[in-house]
C-alpha positions as CSV (number, residue, x, y, z in Angstrom):
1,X,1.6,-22.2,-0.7
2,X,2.1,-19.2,-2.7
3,X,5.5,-19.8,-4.9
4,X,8.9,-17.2,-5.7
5,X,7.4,-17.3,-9.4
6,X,3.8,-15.9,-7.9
7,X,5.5,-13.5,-6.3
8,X,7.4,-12.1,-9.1
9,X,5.1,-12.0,-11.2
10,X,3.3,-9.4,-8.6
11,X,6.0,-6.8,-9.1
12,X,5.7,-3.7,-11.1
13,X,9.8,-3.1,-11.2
14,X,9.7,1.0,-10.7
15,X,12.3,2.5,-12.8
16,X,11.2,6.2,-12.0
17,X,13.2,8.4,-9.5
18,X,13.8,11.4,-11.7
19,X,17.8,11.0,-11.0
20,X,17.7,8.0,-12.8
21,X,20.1,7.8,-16.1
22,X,19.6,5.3,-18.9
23,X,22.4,3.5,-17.2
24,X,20.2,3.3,-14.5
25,X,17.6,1.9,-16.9
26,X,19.9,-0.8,-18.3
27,X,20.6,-2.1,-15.1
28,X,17.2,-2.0,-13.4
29,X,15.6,-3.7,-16.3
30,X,18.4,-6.5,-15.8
31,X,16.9,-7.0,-12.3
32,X,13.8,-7.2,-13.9
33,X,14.4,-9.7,-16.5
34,X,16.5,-11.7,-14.0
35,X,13.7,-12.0,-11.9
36,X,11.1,-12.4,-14.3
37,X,9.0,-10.0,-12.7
38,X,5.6,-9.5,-14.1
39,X,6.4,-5.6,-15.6
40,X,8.8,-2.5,-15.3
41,X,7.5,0.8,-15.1
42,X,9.8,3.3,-16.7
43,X,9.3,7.1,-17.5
44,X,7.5,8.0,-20.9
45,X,10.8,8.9,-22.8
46,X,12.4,5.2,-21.6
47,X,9.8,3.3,-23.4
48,X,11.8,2.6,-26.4
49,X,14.9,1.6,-24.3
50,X,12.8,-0.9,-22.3
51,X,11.0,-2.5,-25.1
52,X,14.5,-2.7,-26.7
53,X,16.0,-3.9,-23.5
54,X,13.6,-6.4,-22.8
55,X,12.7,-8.4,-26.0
56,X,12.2,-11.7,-26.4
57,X,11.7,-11.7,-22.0
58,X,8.6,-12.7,-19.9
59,X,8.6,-9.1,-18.7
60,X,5.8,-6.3,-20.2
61,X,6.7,-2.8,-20.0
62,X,4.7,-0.1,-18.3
63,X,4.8,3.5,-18.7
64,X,3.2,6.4,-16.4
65,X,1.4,9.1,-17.1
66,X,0.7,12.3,-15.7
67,X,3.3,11.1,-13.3
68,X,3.6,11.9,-10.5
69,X,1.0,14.8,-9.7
70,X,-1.4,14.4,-12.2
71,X,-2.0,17.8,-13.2
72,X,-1.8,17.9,-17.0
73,X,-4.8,18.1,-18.7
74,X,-7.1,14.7,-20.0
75,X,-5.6,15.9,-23.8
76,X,-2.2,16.0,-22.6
77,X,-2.9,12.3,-20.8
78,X,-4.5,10.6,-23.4
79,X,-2.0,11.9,-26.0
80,X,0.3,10.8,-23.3
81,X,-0.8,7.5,-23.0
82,X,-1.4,6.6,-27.1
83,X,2.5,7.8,-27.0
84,X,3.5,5.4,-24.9
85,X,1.4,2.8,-26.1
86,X,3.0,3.6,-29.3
87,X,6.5,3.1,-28.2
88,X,5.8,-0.3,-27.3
89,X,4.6,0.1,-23.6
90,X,1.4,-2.9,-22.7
91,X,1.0,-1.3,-19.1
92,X,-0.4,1.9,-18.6
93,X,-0.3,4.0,-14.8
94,X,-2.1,7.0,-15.2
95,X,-2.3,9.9,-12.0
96,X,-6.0,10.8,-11.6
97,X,-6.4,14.6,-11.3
98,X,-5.8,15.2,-7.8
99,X,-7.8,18.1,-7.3
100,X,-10.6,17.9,-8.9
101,X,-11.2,14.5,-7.0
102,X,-10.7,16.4,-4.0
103,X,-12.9,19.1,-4.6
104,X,-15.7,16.7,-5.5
105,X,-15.8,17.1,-9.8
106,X,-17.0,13.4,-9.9
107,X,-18.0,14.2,-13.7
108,X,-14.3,16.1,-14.7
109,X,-12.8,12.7,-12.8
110,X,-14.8,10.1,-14.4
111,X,-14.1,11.6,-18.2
112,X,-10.8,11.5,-17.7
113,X,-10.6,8.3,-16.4
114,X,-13.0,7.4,-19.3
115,X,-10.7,8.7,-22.1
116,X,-7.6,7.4,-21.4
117,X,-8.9,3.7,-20.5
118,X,-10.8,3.7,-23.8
119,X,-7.1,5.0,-25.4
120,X,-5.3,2.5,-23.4
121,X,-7.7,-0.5,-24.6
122,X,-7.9,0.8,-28.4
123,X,-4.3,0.1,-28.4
124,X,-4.2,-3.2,-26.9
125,X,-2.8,-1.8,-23.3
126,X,-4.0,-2.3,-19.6
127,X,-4.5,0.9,-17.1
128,X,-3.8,1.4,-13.8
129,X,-5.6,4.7,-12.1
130,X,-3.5,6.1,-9.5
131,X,-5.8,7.7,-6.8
132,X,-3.2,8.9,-4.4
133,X,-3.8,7.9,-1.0
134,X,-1.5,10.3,0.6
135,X,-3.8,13.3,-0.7
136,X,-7.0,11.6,-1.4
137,X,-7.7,10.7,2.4
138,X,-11.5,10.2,2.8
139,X,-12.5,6.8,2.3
140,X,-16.2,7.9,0.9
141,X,-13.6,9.3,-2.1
142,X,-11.7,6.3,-2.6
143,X,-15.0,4.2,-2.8
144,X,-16.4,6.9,-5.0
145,X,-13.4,6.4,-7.1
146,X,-13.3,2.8,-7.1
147,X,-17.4,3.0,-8.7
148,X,-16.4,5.5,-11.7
149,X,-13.3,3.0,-12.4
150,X,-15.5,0.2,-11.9
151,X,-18.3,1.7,-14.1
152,X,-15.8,3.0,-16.9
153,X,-14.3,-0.8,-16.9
154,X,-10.2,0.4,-15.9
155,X,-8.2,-3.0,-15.4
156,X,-6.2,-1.7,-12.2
157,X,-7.2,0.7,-9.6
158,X,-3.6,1.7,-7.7
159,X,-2.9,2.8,-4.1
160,X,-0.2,5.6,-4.8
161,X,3.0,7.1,-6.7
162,X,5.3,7.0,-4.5
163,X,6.1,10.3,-4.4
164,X,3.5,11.7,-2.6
165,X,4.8,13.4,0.4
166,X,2.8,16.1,2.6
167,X,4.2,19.3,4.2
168,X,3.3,19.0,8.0
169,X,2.4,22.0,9.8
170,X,6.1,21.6,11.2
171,X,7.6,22.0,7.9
172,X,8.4,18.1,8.2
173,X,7.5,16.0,5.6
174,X,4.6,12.9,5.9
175,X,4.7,10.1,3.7
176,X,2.8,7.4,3.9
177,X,2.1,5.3,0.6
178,X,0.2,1.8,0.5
179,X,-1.4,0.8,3.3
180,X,-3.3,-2.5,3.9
181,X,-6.6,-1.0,4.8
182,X,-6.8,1.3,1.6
183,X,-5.9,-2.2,-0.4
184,X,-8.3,-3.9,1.3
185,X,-11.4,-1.0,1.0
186,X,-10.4,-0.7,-2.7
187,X,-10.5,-4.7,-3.4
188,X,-13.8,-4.6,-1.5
189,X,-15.3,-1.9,-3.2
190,X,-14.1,-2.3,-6.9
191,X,-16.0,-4.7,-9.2
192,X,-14.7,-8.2,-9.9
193,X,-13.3,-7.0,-13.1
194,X,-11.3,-4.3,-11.6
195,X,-8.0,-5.4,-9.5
196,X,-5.6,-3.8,-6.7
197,X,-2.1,-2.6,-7.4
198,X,-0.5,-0.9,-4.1
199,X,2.6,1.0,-4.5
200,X,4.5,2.9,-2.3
201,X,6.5,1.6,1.0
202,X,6.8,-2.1,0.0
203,X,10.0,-2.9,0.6
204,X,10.2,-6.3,2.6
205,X,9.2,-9.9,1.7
206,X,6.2,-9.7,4.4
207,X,5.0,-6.0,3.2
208,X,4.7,-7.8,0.3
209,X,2.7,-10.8,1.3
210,X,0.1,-8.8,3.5
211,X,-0.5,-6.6,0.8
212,X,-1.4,-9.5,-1.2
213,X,-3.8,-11.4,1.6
214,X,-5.3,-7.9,1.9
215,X,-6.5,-8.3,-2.0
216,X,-3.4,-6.9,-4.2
217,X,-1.9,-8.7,-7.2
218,X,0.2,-6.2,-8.5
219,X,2.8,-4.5,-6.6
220,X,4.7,-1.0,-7.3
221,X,8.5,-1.5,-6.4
222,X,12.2,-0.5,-5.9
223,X,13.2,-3.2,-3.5
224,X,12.8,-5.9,-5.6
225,X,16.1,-8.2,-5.3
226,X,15.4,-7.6,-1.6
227,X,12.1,-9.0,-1.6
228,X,13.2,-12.3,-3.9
229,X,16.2,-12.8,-2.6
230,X,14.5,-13.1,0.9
231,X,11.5,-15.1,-0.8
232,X,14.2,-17.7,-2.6
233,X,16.0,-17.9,1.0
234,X,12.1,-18.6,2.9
235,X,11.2,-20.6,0.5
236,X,12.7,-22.4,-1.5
237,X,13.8,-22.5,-6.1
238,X,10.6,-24.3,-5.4
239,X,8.8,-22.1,-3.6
């Protein structure tokens, strides 16, 4: 029986709404250390303030990159990511470049993806590659992503940002995030090496625990008190 300590230790507390104020940052990462959830995930100027916040705690601070489109150049993201490692950040979520993915520059892809894991692991960190399920739709590119993350030996492939919403030919906006099939395709096609974070519309207990039977271990999220409150009230202190 999966226990309330398991599951915290799946969430990625996200500290990153853009509105956000280093108030804001005080208080989420008292929800994080509270909960002894396994990370927060702050913006790269919050690194500081998180490591500061959270010393002598169970809980390892992440920091994205290239967040949330992934458009800056692989310079720009590796410099990006030595920053934050820098700063004190152990977790590393790094945006893929979008475009070039979709318009089939396997080589531009995997060299990015290259380069900042080989940063990330000179400094001691773990990366997550973001693929962006709400743009990067065919599942022959998500498998072709999972090889080149696979082959270039990333610690995390990741579902999503959160933040990426598509203009409908209605002018209405689409959002979709994690799902459980793109979580279960990218467990099945990433090496044993390589594992799942989903992120993006998890916001209940039981979003939660299918995303994990469908192969996730790590978990992007806002609703976190939510989801352990509910867990501590299902299950038990014990559970």
């Amino acid at each position: 029986m999966i226990t309330v300590k398991e599951l915290a230790k799946m969430i990625d507390h996200s500290i990153l709404n853009p509105v956000m104020t280093d108030v804001d940052l005080i208080r989420e990462c008292g929800v994080a250390k509270k909960y002894h959830v396994a990370s927060v995930c702050v913006k790269p100027y919050a690194v500081k303030k998180a490591v500061e916040l959270l010393k002598g705690s169970d809980v390892e601070v992440g920091c994205v990159i290239g967040f949330p489109h992934g458009n800056s150049s692989t310079a720009v993201k590796v410099f990006e990511a030595e920053q934050a490692c820098n700063d004190g950040a152990t977790e590393i979520d790094m945006v893929i470049n979008i475009g070039k993915a979709l318009g089939g520059d396997w080589e531009y892809v995997e060299k990015e993806i290259k380069a900042a894991t080989d940063t990330c692991h000179l400094k001691r960190a773990i990366i997550k590659v973001i693929f962006e399920t709400d743009y990067v739709k065919k599942d022959e590119d998500k498998i072709r992503l999972c090889e080149i993350c696979t082959k270039v030996g990333v610690d995390f492939v990741k579902t999503s940002t959160g933040y990426g919403y598509v203009k409908q030919p209605n002018g209405d906006y689409n959002y979709k995030g994690a799902t459980i099939d793109d979580v279960k395709l990218m467990r099945k096609h990433s090496g044993p090496k390589v594992q799942v974070k989903c992120a993006g519309g998890v916001r209940t207990l039981d979003d939660l625990l299918k995303m994990r039977e469908a192969g996730a271990i790590r978990s992007g999220a806002t609703a976190t008190e939510v989801m352990l409150n509910e867990a501590l009230h299902r299950f038990g202190t014990t559970g």
